[in-house]
C-alpha positions as CSV (number, residue, x, y, z in Angstrom):
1,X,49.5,49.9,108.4
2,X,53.3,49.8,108.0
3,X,55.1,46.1,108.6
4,X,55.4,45.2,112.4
5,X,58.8,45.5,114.0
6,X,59.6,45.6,117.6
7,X,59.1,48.4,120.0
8,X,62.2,51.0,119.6
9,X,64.2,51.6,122.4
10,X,67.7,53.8,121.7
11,X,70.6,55.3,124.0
12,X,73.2,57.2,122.6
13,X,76.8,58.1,124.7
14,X,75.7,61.5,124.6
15,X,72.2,61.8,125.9
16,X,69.4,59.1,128.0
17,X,67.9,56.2,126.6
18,X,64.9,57.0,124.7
19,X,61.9,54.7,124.8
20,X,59.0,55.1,121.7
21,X,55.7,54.0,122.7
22,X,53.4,52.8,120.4
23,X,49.4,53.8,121.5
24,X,46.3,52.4,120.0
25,X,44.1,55.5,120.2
26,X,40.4,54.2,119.5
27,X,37.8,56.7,119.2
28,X,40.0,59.8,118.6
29,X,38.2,61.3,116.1
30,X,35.2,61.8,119.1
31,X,34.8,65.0,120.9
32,X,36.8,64.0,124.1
33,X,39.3,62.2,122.4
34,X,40.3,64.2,119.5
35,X,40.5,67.5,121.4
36,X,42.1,66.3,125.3
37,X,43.9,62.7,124.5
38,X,45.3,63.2,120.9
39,X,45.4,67.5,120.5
40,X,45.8,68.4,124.2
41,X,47.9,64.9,125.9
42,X,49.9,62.6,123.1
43,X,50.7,65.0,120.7
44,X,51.6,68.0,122.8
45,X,53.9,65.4,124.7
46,X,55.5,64.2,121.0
47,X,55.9,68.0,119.6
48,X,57.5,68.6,122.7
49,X,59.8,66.0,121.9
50,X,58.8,63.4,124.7
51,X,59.0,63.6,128.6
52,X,62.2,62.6,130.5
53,X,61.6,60.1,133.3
54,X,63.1,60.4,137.2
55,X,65.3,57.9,136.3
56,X,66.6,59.5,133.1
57,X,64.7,57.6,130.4
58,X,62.7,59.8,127.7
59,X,59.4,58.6,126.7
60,X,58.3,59.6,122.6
61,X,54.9,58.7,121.8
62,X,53.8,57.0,118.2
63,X,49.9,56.9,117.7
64,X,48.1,55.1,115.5
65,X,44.3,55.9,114.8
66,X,41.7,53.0,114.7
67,X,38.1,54.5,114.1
68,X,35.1,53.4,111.8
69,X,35.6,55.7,108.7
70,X,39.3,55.9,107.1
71,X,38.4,58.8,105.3
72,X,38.1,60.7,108.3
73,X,41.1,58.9,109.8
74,X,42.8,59.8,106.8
75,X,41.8,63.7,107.3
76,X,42.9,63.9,110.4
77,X,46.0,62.2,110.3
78,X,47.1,64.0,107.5
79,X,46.1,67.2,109.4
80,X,48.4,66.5,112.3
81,X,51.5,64.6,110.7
82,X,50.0,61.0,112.1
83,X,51.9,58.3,110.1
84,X,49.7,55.1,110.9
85,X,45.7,55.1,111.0
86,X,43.3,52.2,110.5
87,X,39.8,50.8,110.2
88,X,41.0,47.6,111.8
89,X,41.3,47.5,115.3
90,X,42.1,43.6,115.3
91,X,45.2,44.3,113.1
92,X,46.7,47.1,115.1
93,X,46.0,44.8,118.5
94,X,47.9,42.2,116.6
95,X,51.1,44.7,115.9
96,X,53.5,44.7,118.6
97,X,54.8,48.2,117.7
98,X,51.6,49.3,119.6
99,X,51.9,48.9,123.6
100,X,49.0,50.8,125.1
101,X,45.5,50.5,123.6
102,X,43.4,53.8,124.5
103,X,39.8,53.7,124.4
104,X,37.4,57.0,123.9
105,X,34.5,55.1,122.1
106,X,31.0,55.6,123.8
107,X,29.9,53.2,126.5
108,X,28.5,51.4,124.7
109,X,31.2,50.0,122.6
110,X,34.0,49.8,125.3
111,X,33.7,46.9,126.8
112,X,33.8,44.5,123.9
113,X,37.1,46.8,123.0
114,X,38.6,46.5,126.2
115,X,38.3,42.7,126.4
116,X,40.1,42.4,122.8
117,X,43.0,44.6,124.2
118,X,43.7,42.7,127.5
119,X,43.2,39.3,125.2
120,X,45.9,40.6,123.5
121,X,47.9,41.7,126.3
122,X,48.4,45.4,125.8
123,X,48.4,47.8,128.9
124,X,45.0,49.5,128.8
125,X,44.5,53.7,129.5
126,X,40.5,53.9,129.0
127,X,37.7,56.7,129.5
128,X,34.9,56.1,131.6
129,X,32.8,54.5,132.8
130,X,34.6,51.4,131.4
131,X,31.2,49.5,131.7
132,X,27.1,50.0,131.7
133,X,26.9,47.8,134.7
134,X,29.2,47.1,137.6
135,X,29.0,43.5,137.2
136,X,31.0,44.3,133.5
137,X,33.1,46.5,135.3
138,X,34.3,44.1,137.9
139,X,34.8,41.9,135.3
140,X,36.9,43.8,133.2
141,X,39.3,44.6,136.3
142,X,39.6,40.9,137.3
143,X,40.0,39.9,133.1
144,X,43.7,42.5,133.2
145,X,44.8,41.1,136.5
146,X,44.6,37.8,135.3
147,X,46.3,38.7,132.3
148,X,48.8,40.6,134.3
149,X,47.9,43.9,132.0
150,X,48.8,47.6,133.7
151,X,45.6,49.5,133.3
152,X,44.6,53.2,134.0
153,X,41.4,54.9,134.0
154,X,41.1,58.7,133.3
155,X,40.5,61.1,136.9
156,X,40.7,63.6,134.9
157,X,38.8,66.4,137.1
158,X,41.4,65.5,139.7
159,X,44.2,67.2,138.0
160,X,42.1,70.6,137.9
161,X,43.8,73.4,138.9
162,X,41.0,74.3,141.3
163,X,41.1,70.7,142.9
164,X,44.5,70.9,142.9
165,X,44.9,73.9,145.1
166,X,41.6,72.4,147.3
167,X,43.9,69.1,148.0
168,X,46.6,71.4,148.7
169,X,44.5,73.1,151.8
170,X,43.2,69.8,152.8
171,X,46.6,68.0,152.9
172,X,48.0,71.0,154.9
173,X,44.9,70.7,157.6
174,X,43.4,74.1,156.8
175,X,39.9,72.5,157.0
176,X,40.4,71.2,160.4
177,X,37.8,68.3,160.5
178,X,35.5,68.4,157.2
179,X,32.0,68.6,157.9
180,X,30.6,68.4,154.6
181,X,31.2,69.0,150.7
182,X,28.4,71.1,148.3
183,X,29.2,70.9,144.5
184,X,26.9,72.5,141.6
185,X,28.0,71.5,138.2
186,X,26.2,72.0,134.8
187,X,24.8,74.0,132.5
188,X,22.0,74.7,130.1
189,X,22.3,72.2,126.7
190,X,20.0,73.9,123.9
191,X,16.9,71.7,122.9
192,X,18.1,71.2,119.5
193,X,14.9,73.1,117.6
194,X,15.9,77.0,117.6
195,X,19.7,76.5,118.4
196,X,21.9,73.1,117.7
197,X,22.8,71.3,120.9
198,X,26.4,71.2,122.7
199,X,26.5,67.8,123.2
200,X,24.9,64.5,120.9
201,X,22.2,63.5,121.2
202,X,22.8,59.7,122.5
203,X,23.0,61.6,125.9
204,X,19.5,62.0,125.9
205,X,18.9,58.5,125.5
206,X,19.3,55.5,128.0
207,X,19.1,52.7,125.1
208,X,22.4,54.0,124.2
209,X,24.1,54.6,127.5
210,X,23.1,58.2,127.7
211,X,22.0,60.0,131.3
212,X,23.5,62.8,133.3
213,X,24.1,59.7,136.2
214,X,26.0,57.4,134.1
215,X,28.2,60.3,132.9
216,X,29.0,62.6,135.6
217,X,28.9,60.0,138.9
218,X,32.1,58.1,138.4
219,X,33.8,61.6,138.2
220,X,32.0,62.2,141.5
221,X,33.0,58.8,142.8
222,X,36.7,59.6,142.2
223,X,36.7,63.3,143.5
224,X,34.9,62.5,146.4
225,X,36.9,59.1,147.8
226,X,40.5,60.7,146.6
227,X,40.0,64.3,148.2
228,X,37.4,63.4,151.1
229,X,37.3,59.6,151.8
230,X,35.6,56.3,150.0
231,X,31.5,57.1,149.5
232,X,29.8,54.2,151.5
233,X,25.8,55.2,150.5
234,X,23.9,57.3,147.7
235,X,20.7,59.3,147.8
236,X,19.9,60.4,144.6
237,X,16.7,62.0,142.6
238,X,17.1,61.9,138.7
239,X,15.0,63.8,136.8
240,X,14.1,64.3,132.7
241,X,13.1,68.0,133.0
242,X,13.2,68.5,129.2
243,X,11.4,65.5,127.4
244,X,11.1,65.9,123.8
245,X,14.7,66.9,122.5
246,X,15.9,67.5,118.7
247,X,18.4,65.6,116.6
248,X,21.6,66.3,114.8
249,X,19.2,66.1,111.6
250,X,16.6,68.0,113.4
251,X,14.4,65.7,114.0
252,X,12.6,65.7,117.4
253,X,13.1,62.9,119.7
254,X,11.9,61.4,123.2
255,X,14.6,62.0,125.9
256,X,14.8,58.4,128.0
257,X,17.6,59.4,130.2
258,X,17.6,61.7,133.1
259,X,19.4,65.6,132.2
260,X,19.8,66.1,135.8
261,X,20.5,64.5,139.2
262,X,20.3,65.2,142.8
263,X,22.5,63.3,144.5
264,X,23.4,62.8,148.5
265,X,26.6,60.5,149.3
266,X,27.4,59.4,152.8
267,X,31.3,59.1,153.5
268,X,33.6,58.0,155.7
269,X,34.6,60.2,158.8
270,X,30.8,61.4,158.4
271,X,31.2,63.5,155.6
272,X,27.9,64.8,153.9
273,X,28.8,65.4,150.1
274,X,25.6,67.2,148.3
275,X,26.2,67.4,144.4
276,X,23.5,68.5,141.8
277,X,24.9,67.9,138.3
278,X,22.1,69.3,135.6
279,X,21.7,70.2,131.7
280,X,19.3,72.1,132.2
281,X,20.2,74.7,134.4
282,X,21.8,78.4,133.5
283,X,25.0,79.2,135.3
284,X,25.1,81.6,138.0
285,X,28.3,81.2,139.5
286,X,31.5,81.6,138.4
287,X,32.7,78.6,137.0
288,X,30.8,75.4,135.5
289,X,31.7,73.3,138.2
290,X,32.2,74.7,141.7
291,X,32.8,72.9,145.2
292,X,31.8,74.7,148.6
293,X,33.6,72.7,151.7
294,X,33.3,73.4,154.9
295,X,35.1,72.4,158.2
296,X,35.7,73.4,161.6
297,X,38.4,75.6,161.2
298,X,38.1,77.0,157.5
299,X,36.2,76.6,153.9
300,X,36.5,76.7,150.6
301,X,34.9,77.0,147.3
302,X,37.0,75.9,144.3
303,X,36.2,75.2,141.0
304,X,38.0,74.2,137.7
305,X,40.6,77.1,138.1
306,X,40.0,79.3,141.0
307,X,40.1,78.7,144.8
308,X,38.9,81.5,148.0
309,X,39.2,80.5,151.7
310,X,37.4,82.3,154.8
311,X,39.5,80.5,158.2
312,X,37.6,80.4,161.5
313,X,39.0,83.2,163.0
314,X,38.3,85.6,159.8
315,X,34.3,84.3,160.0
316,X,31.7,86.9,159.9
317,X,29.2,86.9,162.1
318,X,25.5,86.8,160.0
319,X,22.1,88.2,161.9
320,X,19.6,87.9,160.2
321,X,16.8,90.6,159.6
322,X,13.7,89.3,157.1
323,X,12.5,92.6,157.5
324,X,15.5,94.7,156.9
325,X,17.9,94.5,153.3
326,X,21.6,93.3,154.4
327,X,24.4,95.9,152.9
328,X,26.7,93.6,154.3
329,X,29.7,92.2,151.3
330,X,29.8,88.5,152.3
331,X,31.7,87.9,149.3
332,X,34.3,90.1,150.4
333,X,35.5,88.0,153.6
334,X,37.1,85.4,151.2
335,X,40.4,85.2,150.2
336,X,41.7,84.0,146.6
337,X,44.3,81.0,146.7
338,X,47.1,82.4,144.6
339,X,48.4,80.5,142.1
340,X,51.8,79.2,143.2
341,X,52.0,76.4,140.1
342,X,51.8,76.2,136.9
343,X,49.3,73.5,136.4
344,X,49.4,72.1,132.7
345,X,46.6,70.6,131.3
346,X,45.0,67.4,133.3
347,X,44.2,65.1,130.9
348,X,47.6,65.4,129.4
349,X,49.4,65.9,133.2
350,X,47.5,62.0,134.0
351,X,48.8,60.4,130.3
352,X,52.4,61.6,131.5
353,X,51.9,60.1,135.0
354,X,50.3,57.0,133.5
355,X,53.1,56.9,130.7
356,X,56.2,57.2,133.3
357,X,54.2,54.0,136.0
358,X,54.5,51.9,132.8
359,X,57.4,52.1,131.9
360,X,59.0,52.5,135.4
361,X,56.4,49.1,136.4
362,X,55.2,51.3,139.6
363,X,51.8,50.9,141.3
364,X,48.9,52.3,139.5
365,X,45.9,53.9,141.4
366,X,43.9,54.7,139.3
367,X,43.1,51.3,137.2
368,X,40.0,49.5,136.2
369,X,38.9,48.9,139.9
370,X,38.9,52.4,140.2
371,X,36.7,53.1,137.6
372,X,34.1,49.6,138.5
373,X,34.0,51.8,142.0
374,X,32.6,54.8,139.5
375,X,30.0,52.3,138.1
376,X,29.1,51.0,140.9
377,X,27.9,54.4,142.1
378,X,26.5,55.4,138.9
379,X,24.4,52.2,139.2
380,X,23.7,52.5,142.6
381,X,22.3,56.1,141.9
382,X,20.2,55.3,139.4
383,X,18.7,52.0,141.5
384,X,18.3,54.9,144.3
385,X,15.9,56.9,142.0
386,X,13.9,54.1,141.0
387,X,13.4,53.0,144.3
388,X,13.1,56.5,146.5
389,X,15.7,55.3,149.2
390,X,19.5,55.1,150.3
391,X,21.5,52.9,148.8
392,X,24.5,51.4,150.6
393,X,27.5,50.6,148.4
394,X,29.5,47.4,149.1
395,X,33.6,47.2,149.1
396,X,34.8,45.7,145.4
397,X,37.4,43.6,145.4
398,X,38.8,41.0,142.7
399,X,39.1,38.0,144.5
């Protein structure tokens, strides 16, 4: 790494003060934080020459690389015009050129990350879940406010185009009072024998914080309690349907985490959310992810981009025959949400967000707590599937 110096900031008589931020970015050489936090979020925001602030102030961003092999550090900074990269994460917590430490490691590793960058006071901007346990979690949260360290926690699926518009109809009262929320996401992940799998195989395996639960219930956790209202209990059913699975090297292997859940959340105002997130299933609608909500006076299904409403008054009205065949085109009483935005990507839309509260030292949402809430449901899901009952979910708090 280059010698330390001081974090830039620069105003000129002809244009706004410009502020460079430094940003540890640990773990960008991974899947999720090569292609949406480095390609998709900080470097599309520095080629475009930074992002100008409400109050006039433009952001730049500097990263700086930390991962286990400097060769491929090396290759991929070279690649992308990266000045700084190291195998040393103590050293770059140590410069104070670098501000914000970003974590993308697996689970894992993070928390034993995450505790060296609030130890050395930078403002935190993690994946999740931050923790394997709640307990961690909590810990973690209470660890930054003591420190007085800024933190954020990716909501990534919030920032959806599809979401977005669904938020739209909800804030606007379209729904009338929400009676309940249906969501299918998932697809089918190849075995590994005849065709390589999409995603690594330490998903397959709970010694090493793998499971469909762990992964995909503190997005749930934060879709649900942000669109529809805080999730107070959790039925869930987890399930290994395919148990022997094959290796990046080919190699078979028992699969020790669940590839699928069936989860039922309980929330406030007496909403029923239904969500089955699965590897192993093949897609038959039209988008990976899809959420069906329905209230008194409209619904909706949404998914990652696209959005169709039926109102009360345009509702069909179904009777049933079993014995004759129904010509009737349900699909065409919906209407498609048009698109009204242009919706950038999310990951990159929240680092801009997150970027523009730091500097401008306004309220965070979305911060550790946040994602210990995601754990917590995770964990409670999973405790719900050993145990074949509801599981109520107490209030966190850091006192």
């Amino acid at each position: 790494m280059a010698e330390s110096v001081s974090p830039t900031v620069a105003a000129t008589s002809t244009g706004p003060q410009v502020r460079e931020i430094g940003i540890i970015m640990n773990g960008a050489t991974g899947r999720m934080g090569y292609r949406q936090h480095l390609m998709r979020s900080i470097l599309a925001i520095r080629d475009q020459g930074g992002i100008e602030l409400s109050d006039g102030t433009k952001i730049t961003v500097k990263p700086i690389l930390v991962g286990r092999s400097e060769a491929k550090l090396a290759e991929l900074a070279a690649r992308h015009g990266i000045e700084d990269y190291t195998s040393d994460l103590d050293a770059a917590l140590a410069d104070p050129r670098w501000e914000i430490y970003a974590d993308f490691l697996v689970t894992k590793a993070r928390s034993t990350a995450l505790r060296k960058a609030i130890a050395a006071g930078k403002t935190i901007y993690t994946e999740k879940p931050t923790a394997e346990n709640v307990e961690e979690a909590l810990e973690l949260a209470r660890l930054a406010k003591a420190a007085g360290v800024k933190t954020g926690v990716v909501h990534d699926k919030l920032y959806l185009p599809g979401l977005q518009k669904l938020k739209r109809l909800i804030d606007s009262g379209f729904f009338g009072r929400i009676l309940s929320v249906r969501g299918e996401f998932g697809y089918w992940v190849f075995e590994g024998d005849w065709q390589p799998a999409q995603r690594p195989s330490w998903n397959y395996r709970a010694e090493d914080g793998g499971g469909i639960i762990v992964d995909m219930f503190p997005h749930w956790n934060y879709v649900l309690e942000n669109l529809f209202g805080k999730v107070n209990s959790v039925y869930a059913q987890a399930s290994t349907h395919i148990p022997t699975r094959w290796d990046e090297n080919g190699e078979p292997y028992t699969a020790t985490a669940e590839d699928a859940a069936y989860g039922i959340f309980e929330l406030d105002g007496d909403v029923v959310a239904q969500i089955n997130s699965s590897w192993t299933v093949r897609v038959n609608r039209d988008e990976l992810v899809e959420f069906h909500v329905d209230g008194t006076h409209g619904s909706a299904v949404v998914g990652l981009f696209g959005a169709k409403i039926q109102s009360r008054n345009a509702t069909p009205k179904p009777v049933w025959n079993p014995d004759l065949a129904d010509d009737h085109n349900y699909d065409g009483d919906w209407a498609g949400v048009p698109v009204n935005d242009v919706f950038q990507n999310g990951f990159r839309q929240q680092w801009e967000e997150f970027l523009e509260s730091y500097v401008l030292e306004t309220p965070y949402e979305f911060d550790l707590l946040a994602g210990a809430r995601g754990v917590l449901l995770a964990e409670a899901g999973l405790q719900s599937s050993r145990e074949g009952r509801k599981i109520e979910l107490p209030s966190l708090t850091l006192d």
